[in-house]
C-alpha positions as CSV (number, residue, x, y, z in Angstrom):
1,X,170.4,52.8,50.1
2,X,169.1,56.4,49.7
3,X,166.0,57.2,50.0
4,X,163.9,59.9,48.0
5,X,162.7,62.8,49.0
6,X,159.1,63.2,50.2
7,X,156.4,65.3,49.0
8,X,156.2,67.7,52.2
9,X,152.2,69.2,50.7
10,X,151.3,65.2,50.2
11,X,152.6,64.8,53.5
12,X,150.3,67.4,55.1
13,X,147.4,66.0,53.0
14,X,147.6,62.8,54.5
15,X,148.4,63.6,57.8
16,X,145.2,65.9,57.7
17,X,142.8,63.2,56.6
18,X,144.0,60.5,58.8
19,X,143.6,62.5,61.7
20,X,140.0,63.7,60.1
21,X,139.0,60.2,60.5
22,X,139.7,60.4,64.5
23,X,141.1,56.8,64.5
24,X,142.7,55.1,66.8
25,X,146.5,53.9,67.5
26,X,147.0,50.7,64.5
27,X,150.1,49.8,66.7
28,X,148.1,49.8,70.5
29,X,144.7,49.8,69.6
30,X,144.3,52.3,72.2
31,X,142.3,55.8,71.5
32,X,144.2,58.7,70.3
33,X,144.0,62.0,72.4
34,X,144.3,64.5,69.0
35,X,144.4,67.7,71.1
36,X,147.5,66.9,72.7
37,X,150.4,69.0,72.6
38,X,152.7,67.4,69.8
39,X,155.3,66.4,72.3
40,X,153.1,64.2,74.3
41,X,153.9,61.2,74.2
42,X,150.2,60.3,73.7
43,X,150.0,62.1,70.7
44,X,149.1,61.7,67.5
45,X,151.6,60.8,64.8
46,X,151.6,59.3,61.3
47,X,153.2,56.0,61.0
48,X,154.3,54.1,57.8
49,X,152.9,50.8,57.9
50,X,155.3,49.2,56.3
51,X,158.8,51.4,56.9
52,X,159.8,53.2,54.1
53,X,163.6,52.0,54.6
54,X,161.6,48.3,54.4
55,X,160.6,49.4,50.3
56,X,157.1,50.8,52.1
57,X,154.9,53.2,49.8
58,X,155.0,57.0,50.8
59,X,151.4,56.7,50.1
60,X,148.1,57.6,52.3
61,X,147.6,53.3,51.9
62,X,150.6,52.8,54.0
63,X,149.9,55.3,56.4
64,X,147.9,55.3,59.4
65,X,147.5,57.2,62.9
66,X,149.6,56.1,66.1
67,X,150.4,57.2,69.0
68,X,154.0,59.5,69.3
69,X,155.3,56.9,71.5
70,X,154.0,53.2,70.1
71,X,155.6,55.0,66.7
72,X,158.8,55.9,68.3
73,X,158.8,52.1,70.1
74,X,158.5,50.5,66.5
75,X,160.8,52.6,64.4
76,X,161.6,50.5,61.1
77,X,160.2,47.4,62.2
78,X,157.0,46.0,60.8
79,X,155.8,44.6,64.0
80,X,155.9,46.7,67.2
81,X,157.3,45.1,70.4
82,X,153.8,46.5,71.8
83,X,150.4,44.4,73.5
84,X,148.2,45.5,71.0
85,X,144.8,46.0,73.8
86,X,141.8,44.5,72.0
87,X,139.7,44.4,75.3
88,X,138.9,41.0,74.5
89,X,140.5,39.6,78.0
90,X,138.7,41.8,80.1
């Protein structure tokens, strides 16, 4: 299956609004530092929802922020193998 090529200016335009709305990981649930270096694990990232290899949408409605390394720990799945941290058992 091949894949088509992204809009890299749509790309950027998503990427800025998401992190304009300072949200945090959709994966952990946990708070995104967004001044961190981009190789910090801890960092923010824009995930696909719903993996674009899975049919997702290259859209800003299947987009959301994450964390560099809950991203990298779900790659092309549609769940993450992560405890998503609701502080509901504190």
């Amino acid at each position: 299956m091949s894949l088509k090529p992204r809009n890299t200016n749509q790309r950027d335009k998503d990427r800025a609004r998401i992190r304009a709305t300072g949200a945090a990981c959709h994966i952990c649930g946990e708070p995104i530092d967004y001044t961190l270096d981009w190789l910090n694990p801890r960092s923010f990232v824009v995930d696909h929802v719903v993996p674009l290899i899975k049919q997702g949408a290259d859209n800003i409605g299947n987009k959301a922020a994450a964390h560099r390394e809950c991203n990298s720990k779900k790659r092309a799945r549609l769940v993450a193998p992560i405890i998503r941290r609701s502080g509901a058992l504190k």
